[in-house]
C-alpha positions in Angstrom: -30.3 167.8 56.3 -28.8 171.4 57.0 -24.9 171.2 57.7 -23.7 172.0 61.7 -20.8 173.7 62.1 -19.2 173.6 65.8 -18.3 177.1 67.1 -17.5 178.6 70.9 -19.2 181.0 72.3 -17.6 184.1 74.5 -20.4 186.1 76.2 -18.1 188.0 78.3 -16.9 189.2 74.5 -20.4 188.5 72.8 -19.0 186.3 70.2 -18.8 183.2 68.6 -15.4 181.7 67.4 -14.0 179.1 65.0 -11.5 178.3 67.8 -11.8 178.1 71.7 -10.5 181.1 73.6 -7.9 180.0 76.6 -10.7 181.3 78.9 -14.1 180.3 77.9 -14.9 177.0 76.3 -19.1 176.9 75.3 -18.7 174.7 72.5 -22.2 174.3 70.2 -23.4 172.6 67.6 -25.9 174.3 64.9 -26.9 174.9 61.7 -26.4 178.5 59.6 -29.8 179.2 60.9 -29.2 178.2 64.5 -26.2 180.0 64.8 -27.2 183.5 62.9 -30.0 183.3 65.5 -26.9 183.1 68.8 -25.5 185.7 66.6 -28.3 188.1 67.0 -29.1 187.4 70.7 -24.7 188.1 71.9 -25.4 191.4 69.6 -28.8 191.8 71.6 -26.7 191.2 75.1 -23.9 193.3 74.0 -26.7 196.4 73.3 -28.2 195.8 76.6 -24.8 196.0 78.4 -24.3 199.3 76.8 -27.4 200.6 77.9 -26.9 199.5 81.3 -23.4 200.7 81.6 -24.8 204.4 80.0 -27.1 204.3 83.4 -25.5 202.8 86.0 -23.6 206.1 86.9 -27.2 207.9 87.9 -27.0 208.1 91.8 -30.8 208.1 92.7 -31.6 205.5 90.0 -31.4 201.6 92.0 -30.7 199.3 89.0 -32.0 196.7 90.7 -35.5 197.3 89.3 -34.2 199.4 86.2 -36.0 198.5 82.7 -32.7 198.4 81.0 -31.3 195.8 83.7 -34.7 193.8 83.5 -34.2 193.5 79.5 -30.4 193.2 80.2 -31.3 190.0 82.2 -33.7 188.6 80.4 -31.9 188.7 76.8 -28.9 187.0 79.0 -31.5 184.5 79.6 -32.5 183.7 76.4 -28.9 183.4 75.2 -27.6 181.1 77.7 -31.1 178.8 77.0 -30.0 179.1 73.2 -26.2 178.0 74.0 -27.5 175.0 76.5 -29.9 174.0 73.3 -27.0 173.5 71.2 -24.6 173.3 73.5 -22.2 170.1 74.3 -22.8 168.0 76.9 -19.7 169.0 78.2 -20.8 172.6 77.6 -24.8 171.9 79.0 -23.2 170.5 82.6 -20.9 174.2 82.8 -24.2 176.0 82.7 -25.3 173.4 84.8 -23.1 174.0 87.4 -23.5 177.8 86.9 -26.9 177.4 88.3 -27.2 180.7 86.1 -30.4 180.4 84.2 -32.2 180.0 87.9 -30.1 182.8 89.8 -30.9 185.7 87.2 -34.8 184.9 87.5 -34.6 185.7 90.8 -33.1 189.0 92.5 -33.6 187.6 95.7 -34.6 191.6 96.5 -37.4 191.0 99.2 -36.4 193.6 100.8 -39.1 196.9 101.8 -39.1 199.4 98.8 -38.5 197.0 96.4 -41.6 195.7 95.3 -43.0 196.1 92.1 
């Protein structure tokens, strides 16, 4: 049986800590494995921010159906379904409450000119 270590997860800083930050408290439970795998998807967030933040000063470009923000959100996704899989209870009822992994699947964009 493979050893879990308890970290805390930042994704405002896309990191994990030993120690919880006076601001963010995602508190997990995983194994090496599990965790080298949170590891790559904050590093996988933190690239997507850049991208987006590299675009987001192009006037005629609407970011609301850019690629970049579409992978942005969907890799921010993924990493908040990793942290609620080995997340606390404590830490599974914030995202909970977040409603978070429901609002970014849906824009709520159904406005003319923004169809796909």
């Amino acid at each position: 049986m493979a050893l879990k270590q308890t970290l805390y997860v930042s994704v405002s800083n896309k990191s994990l800590n030993t120690e919880p930050s006076m601001n963010e408290q995602l508190e997990v439970h995983g194994t090496e494995e599990e965790l080298q795998r949170l590891r790559q998807l904050l590093e996988k967030v933190e690239r997507d921010d850049e991208t987006t933040h590299l675009r987001a000063p192009i006037p005629y470009k609407s970011a609301d159906h850019d690629e970049a923000t579409d992978q942005f959100n969907e890799d921010l996704i993924r990493l908040y379904h990793a942290i609620f899989a080995l997340g606390t209870d404590k830490t599974k009822a914030h995202i909970r409450e977040m409603n978070i992994l429901h609002k970014l699947q849906d824009t709520d964009y159904n406005y003319p000119g923004y169809e796909r």
